[in-house]
C-alpha positions in Angstrom: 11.8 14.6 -25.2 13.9 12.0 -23.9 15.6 14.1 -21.6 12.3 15.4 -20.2 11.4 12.0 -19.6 14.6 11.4 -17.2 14.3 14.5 -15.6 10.8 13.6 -14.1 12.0 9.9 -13.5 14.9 11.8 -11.7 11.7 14.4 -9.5 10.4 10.9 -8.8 12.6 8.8 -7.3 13.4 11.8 -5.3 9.7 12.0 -3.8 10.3 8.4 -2.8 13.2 7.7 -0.7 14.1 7.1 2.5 13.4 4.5 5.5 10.9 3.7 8.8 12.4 1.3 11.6 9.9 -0.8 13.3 10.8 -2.0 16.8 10.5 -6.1 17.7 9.1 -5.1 20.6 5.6 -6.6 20.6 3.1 -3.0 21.7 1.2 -3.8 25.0 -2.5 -6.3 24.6 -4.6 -5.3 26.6 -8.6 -6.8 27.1 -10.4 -3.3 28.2 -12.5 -0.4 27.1 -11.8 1.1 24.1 -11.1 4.4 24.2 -14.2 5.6 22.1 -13.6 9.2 20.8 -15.9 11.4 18.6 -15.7 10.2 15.4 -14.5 12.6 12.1 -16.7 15.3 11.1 -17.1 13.1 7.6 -18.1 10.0 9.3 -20.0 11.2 12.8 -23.7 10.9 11.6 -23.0 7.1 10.9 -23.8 4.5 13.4 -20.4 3.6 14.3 -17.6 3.9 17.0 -14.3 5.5 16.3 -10.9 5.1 18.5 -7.7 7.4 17.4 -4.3 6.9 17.4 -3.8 3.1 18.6 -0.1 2.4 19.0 1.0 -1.0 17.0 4.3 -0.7 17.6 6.7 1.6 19.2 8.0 4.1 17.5 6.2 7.3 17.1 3.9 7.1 14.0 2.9 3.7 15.0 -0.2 4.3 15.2 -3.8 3.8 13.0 -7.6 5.1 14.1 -10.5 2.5 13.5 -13.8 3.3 12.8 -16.2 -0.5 13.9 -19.6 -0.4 13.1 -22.2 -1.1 15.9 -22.9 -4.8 15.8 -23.9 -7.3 17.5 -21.9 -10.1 15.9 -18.3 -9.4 14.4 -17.6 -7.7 11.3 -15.2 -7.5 8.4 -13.0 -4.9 8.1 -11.0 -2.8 5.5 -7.3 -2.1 6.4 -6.0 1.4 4.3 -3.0 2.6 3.8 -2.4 6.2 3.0 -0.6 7.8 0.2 2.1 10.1 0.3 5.4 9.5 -1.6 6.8 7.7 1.8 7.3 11.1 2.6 4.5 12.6 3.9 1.0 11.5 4.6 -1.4 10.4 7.2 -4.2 8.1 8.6 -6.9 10.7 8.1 -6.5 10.8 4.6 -9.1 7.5 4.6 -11.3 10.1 5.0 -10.8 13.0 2.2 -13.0 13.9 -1.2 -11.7 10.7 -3.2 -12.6 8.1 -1.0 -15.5 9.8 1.2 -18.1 8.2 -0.3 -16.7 4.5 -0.7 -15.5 4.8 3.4 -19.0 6.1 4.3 -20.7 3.5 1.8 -18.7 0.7 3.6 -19.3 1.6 7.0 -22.8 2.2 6.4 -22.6 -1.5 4.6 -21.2 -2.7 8.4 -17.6 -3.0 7.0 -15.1 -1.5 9.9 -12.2 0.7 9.0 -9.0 0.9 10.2 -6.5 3.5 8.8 -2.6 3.3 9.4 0.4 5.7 10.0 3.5 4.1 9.3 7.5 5.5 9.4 8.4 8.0 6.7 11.2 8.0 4.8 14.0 10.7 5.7 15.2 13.3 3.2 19.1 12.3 4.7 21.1 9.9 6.2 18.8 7.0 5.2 20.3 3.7 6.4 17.6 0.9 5.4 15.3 2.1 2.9 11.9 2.0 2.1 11.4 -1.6 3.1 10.7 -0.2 7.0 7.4 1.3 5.7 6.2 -2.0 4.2 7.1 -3.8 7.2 5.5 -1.2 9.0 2.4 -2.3 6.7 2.8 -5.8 7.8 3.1 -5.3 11.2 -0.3 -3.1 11.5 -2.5 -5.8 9.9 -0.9 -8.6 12.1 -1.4 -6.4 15.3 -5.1 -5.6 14.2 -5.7 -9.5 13.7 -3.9 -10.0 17.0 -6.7 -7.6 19.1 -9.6 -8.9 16.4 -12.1 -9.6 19.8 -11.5 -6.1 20.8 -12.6 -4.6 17.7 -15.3 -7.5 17.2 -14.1 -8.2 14.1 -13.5 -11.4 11.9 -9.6 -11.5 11.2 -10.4 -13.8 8.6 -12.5 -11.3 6.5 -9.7 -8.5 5.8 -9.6 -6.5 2.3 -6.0 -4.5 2.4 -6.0 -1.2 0.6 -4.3 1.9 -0.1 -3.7 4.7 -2.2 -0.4 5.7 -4.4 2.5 4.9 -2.1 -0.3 3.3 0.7 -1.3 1.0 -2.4 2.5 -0.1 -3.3 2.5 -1.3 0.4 -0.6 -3.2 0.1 0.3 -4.8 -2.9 3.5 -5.5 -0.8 1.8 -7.2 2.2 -0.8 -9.2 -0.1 1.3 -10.5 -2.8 3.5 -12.3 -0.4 3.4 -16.2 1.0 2.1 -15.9 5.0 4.8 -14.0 6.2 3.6 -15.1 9.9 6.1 -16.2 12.5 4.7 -19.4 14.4 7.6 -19.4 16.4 8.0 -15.5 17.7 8.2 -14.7 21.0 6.0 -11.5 19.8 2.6 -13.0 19.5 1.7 -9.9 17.2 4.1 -12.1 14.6 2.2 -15.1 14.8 -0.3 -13.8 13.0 -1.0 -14.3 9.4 -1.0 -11.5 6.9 -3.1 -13.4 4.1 -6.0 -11.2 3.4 -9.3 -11.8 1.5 -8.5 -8.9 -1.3 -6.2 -6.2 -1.9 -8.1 -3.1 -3.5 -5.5 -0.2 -5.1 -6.0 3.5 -6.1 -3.1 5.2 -8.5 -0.5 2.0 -7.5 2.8 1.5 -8.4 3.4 -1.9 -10.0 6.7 -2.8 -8.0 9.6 -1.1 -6.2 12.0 -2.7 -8.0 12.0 0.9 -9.8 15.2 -0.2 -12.2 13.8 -4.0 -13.8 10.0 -3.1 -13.7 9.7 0.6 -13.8 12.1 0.9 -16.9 11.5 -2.4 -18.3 7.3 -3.1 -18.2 5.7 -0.1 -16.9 7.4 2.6 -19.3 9.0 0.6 -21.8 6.5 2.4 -24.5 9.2 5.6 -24.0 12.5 4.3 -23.8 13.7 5.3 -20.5 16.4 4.3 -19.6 17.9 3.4 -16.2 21.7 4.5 -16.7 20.2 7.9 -17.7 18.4 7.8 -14.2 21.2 6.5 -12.4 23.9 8.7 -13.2 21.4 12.0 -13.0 20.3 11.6 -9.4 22.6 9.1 -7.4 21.4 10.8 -3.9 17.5 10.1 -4.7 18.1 6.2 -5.3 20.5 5.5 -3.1 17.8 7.0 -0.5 15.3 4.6 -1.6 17.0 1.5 -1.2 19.4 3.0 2.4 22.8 3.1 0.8 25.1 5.9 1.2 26.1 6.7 -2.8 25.1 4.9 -6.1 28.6 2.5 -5.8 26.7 0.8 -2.8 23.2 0.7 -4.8 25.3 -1.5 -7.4 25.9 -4.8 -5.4 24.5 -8.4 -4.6 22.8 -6.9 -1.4 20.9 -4.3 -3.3 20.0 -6.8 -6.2 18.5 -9.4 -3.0 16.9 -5.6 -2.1 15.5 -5.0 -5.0 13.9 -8.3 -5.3 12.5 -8.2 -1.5 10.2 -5.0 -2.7 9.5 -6.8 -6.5 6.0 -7.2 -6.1 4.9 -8.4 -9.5 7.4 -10.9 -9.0 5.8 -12.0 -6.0 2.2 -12.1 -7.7 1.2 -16.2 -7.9 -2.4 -17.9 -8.7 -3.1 -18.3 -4.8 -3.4 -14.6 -3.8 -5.7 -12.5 -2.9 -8.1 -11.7 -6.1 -6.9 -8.0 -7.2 -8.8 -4.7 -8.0 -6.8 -2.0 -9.6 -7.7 1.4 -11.0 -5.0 4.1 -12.1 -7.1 6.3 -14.1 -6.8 9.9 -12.3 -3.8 10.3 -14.5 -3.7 11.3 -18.1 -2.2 8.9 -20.6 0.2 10.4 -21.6 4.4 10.3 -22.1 5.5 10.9 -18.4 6.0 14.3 -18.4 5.8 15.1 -14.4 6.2 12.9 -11.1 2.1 12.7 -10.6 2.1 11.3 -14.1 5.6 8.6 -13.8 4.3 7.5 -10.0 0.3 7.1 -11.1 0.9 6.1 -14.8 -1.8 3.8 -16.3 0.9 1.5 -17.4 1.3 0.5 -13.5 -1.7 -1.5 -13.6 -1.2 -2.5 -17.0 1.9 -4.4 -15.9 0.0 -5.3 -13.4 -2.7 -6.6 -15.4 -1.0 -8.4 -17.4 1.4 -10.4 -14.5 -2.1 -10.9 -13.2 -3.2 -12.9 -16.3 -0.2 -14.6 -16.8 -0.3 -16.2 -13.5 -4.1 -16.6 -13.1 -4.5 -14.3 -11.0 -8.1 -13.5 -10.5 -8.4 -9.5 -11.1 -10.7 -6.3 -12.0 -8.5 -3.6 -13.5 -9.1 -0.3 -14.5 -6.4 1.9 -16.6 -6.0 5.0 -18.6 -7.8 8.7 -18.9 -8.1 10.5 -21.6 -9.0 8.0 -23.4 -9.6 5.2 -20.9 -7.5 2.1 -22.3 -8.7 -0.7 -20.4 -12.3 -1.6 -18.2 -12.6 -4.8 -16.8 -15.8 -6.3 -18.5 -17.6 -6.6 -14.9 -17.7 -2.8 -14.2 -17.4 -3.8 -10.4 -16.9 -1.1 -8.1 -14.5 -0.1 -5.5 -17.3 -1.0 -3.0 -18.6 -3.8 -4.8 -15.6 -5.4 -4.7 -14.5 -4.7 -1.3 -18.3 -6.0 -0.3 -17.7 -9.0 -1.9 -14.4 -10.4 -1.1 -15.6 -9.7 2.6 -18.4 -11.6 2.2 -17.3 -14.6 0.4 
């Protein structure tokens, strides 16, 4: 069984390597017209306004779509991050079976949406890592907040989201101190990244895979990390943008490892969390959907949450569910409300 375990650890870790450089270069502000489009089939009989494939930086998947409301007065707005591994994905994924109705339930609610490509990680060669995604992450939301009157919306009433790999990255962005730069000659920089809420679907708990992947999230099956390691050198030495496992074990990689930790991140002053892995059975990690979704992700979660005072509403398990927060609140409900406080 053991072995079983490591081998989808190893189909893992291979699913989520690799790196996505974002450019200093601040992308043109312009005040003018959007460029209204026709909205997506799913969304088109709302009363809203859709614009595709805004650049936020330079590089080529730079780029997010946002849906805004018709309204008179500005509105808040829900910044999601697709899913994918870091490997594949994209922006119109905001808008498939899952989250349909919560997209179409906050738009109707006059909530706009924005939804973000970002750089994926390559399958060779990697030189950085997979900390170019979450900066790409960062960047989006600052560059949004940066254009705010263009889009009428408040940039103080933000709720980050994201799915799987697009809801490690919101974690990533949220958990953090202000990572604005007062100073940068990019005034995309100088804005803030603090949001009101961060709202994650099948999340991993941190992406420092070796400490809180082996140590908190699967400790119940005791994996361990040497037996990862030495079985698929190439897959984690992708994720982190060294060239072998003898690079991956040095001081830089440790400071790495710790840049991506977002549990370790987590304090009493961050946004309020909502968390729900339970699309997943409970089960030992038999496959990668099972290691990369596992209820025990927002367990650990959970339970850095408390330990910190974190406010939270956590959902966890399938088959039998383990843990319901006591409030029952909603996707929506919570995204409605953070907004609106």
């Amino acid at each position: 069984m053991r072995e079983i375990i490591v081998l989808a650890c190893i189909s893992m870790i291979i699913l989520l390597h690799s790196g996505c450089k974002s450019s200093n270069q601040s992308a043109t502000l312009t005040k003018s017209n959007l460029p209204f489009t026709t909205a997506p089939e799913e969304i088109k009989d709302l009363d809203v306004k859709f614009v595709k494939d805004i650049a936020y930086d330079t590089h080529t998947r730079a780029k997010f779509d946002i849906a805004l409301p018709n309204s008179k007065t500005p509105t808040g707005l829900l910044l999601y991050i697709h899913g994918g591994g870091f490997i594949n994905g994209d922006k119109d994924r905001v808008f498939n079976d899952y989250n349909l109705d919560n997209m179409r339930s906050l738009l109707s609610k006059g909530i706009a949406i924005a939804s973000i490509n970002y750089s994926l990680l390559q399958p060779e060669n990697e030189k950085v890592g997979v900390m170019k995604c979450l900066q790409d992450a960062k960047r989006a939301l600052q560059y949004i907040r940066s254009r705010a009157d263009d889009f009428n919306i408040n940039k103080e009433d933000i709720v980050i989201s994201g799915s799987s790999a697009g809801a490690g990255a919101s974690l990533w962005v949220s958990m953090q101190d202000d990572m604005r730069e007062v100073s940068s000659s990019d005034l995309v920089l100088r804005e803030s990244t603090r949001v009101k809420g961060v709202a994650v679907i099948q999340t991993q708990c941190s992406y420092d895979i070796e400490d809180r992947w082996i140590n908190n999230v699967f400790q119940d099956y005791g994996i361990q990390w040497s037996m990862v390691a030495a079985v698929n050198a190439t897959g984690v030495s992708q994720f982190y943008g060294v060239s072998n496992l003898e690079a991956y074990e040095t001081p830089e990689i440790d400071q790495y490892r710790d840049k991506v930790d977002m549990m370790d991140f987590m304090s009493k002053d961050d946004p309020e969390l909502w968390a729900s892995n339970v699309l997943t059975p409970v089960s030992p990690p038999l496959s990668q959907d099972i290691i990369y979704h596992h209820a025990y992700h927002v367990r650990a979660l959970k339970e850095r949450a408390d330990e910190v005072g974190l406010a939270n509403v956590c959902y966890y398990g399938k088959d039998p569910i383990l843990y319901e927060d006591p409030s029952g609140e909603s996707y929506v409900d919570f995204v409605v409300r953070k907004i609106n406080e």
